[in-house]
C-alpha positions in Angstrom: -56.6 86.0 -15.5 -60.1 87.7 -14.9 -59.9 91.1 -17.0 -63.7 92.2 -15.4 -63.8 93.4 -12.2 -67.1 90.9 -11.5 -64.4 88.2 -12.6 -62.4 89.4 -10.4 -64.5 89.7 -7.2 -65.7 86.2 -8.2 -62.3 84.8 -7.9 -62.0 86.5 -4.3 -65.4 85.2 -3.3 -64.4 81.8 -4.2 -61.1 81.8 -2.6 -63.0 82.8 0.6 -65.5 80.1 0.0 -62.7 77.0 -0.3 -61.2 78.0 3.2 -64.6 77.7 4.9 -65.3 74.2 2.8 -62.4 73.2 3.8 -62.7 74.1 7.4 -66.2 72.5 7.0 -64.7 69.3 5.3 -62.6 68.8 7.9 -64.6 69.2 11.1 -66.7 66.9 9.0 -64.5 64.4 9.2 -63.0 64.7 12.3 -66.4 63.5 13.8 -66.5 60.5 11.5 -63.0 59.7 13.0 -63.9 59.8 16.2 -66.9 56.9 15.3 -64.1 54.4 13.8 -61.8 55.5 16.2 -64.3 54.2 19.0 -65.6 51.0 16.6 -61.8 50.1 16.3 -61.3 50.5 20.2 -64.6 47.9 20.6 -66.3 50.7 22.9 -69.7 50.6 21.7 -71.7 53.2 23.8 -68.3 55.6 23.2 -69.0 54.7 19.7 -72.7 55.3 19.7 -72.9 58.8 21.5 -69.8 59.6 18.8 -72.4 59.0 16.3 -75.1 61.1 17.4 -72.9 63.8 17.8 -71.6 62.9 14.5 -74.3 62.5 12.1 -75.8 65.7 12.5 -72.5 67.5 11.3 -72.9 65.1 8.5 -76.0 66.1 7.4 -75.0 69.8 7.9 -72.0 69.3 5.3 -74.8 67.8 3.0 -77.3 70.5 3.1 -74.5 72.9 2.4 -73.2 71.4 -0.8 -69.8 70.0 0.5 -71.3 66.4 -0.4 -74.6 65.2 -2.0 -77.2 64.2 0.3 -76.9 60.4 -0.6 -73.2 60.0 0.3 -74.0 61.4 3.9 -76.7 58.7 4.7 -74.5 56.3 3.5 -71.9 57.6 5.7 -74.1 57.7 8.6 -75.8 54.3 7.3 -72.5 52.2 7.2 -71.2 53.5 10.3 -74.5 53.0 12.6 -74.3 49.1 10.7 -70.8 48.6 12.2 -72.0 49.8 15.6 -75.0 47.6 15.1 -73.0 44.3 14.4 -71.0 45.4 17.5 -70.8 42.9 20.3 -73.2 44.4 23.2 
């Protein structure tokens, strides 16, 4: 257990810090489910507009920490190439 009281505000700063990650993390992926959610239903405009909405929320989590910057465009890289290879 923290004994400093920096320690301890650091420990209360961090527990704040994981509930708004994890908020983040989730809206995060909630967006990315509503892209395979659409791929899987075959709809490929619903799919597309799901994207653009989606890859900026993406991004966001990147440039605040919750992922590195080169698993997001991946993640915005395979899904656009599944939409892509989508039958018109």
């Amino acid at each position: 257990m923290a004994n400093t009281s920096s320690a301890k505000k650091a420990i209360r700063k961090i527990a704040r810090r994981t509930i708004v990650n994890g908020d983040r993390r989730t809206r995060m992926r909630t967006f990315i489910k509503r892209v395979e959610t659409a791929i899987a239903a075959g709809d490929r405009s619903g799919a597309m507009d799901a994207l653009k909405a989606a890859e900026p929320e993406i991004m966001r989590a990147a440039g605040r920490g919750l992922l590195p910057k080169n698993t997001a465009s991946r993640k915005v890289s395979r899904l656009s190439q599944r939409i892509r290879v989508m039958p018109a």
